[in-house]
C-alpha positions as CSV (number, residue, x, y, z in Angstrom):
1,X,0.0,0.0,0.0
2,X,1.2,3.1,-1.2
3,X,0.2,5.8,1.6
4,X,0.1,9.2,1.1
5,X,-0.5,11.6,4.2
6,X,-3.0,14.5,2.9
7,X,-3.7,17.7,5.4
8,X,-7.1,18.7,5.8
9,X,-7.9,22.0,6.7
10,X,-11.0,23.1,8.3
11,X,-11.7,26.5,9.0
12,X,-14.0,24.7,12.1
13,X,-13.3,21.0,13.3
14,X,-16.0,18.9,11.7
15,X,-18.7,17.7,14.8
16,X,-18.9,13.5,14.3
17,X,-21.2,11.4,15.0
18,X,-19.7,8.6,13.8
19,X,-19.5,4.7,13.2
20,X,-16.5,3.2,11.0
21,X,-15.4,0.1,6.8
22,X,-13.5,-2.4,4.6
23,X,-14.4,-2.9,0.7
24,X,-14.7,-6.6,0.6
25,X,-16.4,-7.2,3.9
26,X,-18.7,-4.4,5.0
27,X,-19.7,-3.8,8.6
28,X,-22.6,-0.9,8.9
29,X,-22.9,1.0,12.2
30,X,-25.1,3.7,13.4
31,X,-23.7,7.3,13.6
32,X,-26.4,7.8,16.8
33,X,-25.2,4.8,18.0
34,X,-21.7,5.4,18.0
35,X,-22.2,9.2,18.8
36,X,-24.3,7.7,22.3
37,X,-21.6,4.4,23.1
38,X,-18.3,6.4,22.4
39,X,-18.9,10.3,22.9
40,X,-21.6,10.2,26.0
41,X,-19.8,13.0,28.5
42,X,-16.4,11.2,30.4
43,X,-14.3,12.7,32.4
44,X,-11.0,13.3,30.6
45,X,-9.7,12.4,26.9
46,X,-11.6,10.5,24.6
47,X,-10.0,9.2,21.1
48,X,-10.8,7.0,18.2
49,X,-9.3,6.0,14.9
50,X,-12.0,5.6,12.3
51,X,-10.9,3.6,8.8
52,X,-13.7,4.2,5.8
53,X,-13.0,3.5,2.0
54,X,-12.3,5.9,-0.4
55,X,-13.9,9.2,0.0
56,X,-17.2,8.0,1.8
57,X,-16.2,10.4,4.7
58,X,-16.3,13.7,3.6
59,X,-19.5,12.9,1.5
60,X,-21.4,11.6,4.5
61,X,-20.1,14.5,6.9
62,X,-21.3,17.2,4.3
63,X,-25.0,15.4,4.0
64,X,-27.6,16.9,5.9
65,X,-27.8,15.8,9.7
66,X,-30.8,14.2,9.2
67,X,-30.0,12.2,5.9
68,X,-27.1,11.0,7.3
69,X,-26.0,7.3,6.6
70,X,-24.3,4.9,8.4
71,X,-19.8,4.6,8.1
72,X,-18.7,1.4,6.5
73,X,-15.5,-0.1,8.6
74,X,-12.8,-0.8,6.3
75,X,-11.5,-4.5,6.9
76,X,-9.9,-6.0,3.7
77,X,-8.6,-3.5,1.0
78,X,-8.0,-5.0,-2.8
79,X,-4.9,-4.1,-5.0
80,X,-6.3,-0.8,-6.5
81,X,-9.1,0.4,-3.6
82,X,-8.1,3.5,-1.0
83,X,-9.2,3.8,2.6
84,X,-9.3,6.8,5.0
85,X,-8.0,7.1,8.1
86,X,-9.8,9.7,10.6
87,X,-9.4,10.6,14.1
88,X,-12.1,11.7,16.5
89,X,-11.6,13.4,19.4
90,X,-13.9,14.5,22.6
91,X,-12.8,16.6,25.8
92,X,-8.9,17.8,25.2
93,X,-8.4,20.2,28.1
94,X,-8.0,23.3,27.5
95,X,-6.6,26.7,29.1
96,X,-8.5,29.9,30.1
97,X,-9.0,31.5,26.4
98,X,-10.6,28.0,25.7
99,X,-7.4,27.0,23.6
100,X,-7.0,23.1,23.1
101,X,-3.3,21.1,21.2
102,X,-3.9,17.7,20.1
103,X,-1.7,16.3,18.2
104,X,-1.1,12.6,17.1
105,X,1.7,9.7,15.8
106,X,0.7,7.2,13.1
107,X,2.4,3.8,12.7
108,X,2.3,1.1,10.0
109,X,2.9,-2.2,9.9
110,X,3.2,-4.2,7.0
111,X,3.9,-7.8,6.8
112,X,7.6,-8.8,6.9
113,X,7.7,-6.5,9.9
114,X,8.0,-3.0,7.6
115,X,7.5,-0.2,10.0
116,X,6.5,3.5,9.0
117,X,6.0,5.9,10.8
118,X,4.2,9.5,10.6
119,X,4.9,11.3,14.2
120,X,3.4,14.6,14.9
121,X,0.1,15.1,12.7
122,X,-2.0,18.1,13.7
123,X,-5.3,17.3,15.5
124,X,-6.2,20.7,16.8
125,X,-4.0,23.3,17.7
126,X,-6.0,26.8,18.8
127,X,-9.2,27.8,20.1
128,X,-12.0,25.8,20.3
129,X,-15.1,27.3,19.0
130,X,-17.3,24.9,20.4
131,X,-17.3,23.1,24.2
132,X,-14.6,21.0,24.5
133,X,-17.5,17.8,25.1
134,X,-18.0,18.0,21.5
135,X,-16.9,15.0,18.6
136,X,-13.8,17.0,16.3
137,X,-12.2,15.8,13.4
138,X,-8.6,15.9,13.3
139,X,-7.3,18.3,10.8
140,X,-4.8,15.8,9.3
141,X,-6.2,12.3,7.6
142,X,-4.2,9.6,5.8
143,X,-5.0,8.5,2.6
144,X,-4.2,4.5,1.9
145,X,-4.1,3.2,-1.7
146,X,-3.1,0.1,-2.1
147,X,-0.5,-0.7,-5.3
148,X,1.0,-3.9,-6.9
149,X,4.4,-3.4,-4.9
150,X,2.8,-3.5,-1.0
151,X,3.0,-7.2,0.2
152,X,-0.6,-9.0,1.0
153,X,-1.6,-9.8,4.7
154,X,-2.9,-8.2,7.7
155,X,-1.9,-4.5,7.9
156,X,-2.0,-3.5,11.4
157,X,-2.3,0.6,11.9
158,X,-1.4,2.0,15.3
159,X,-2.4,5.4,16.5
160,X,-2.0,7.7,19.4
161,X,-3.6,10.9,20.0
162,X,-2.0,13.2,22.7
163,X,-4.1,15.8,24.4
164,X,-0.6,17.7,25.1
165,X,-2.2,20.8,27.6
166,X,-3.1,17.4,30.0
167,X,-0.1,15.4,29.0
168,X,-1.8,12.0,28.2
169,X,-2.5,9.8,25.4
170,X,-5.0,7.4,23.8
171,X,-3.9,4.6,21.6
172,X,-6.2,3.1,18.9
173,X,-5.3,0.4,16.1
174,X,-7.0,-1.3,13.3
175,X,-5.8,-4.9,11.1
176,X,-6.5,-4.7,7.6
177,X,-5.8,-7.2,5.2
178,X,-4.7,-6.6,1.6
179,X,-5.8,-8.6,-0.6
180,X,-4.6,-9.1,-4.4
């Protein structure tokens, strides 16, 4: 898989209610039901790694709320196909003026034991316009296309998102398999 790392600015953090896909097998799950299992109000740093194919993200995000479909969880990806990786994000602390810095480290895996690794992607860095309990979207996302030269087998894609004003981290992976 050939992976390309693509920065997404938003003028305003996307809100999520989200579910996650593969392109052989496909899982559906509920935005609202996501949105209510993952995001109800914790105390402290919540993270997630979401993993859709192609471009289903950004064209579910910008449908109305209410015509909304479900996120298809990416689990096998053929020679050819892309996926997305996303991170969501809920409660980062932040200081007086309302100012939150997440930031957050990808790594790779590829059979044979290939490591790569992208350190430092932007999650959010300013002010929050919103309350800090809110879903964002992490300004950076990962674009995965798989190409003839990647090996086949189980991928496995390790993230951790750092809330760096409270010094702590969350780690999230995914497996997926490339098929031929």
């Amino acid at each position: 898989m050939r992976f390309w790392l693509i920065i997404l600015l938003l003028t305003v953090p996307a809100v999520c209610s989200l579910a996650s896909t593969g392109s052989l097998e496909r899982h559906q799950v509920s935005p609202q039901d996501l949105h209510q299992e993952a995001f109800e109000p914790l105390p402290g740093f919540n993270a997630a790694l979401i993993v859709t194919p192609g471009d289903e993200f950004d064209k579910i995000l910008n449908m109305p709320p209410d015509n909304r479909t479900d996120f298809t969880r990416v689990d096998t990806l053929r020679i050819g196909e892309q996926a997305e990786l996303h991170v969501i994000f809920t409660n980062p602390l932040v200081d007086e003026n309302n100012f939150a810095d997440v930031t957050f480290d990808v790594q790779i895996i590829k059979p044979g034991n290939i490591i790569k690794k992208y350190p430092g992607l932007e999650g959010i860095t300013g002010k929050l316009q919103r309350s800090s309990s809110n879903a964002y979207l992490a300004k950076a996302f990962m674009r995965l296309k798989a190409d003839n030269s990647e090996p086949v087998g189980e991928w496995k894609i390790l993230v951790t998102i750092h809330d760096n004003k409270r010094s702590t981290s969350i780690s999230d992976s995914v497996m997926i398999t490339l098929v031929r």
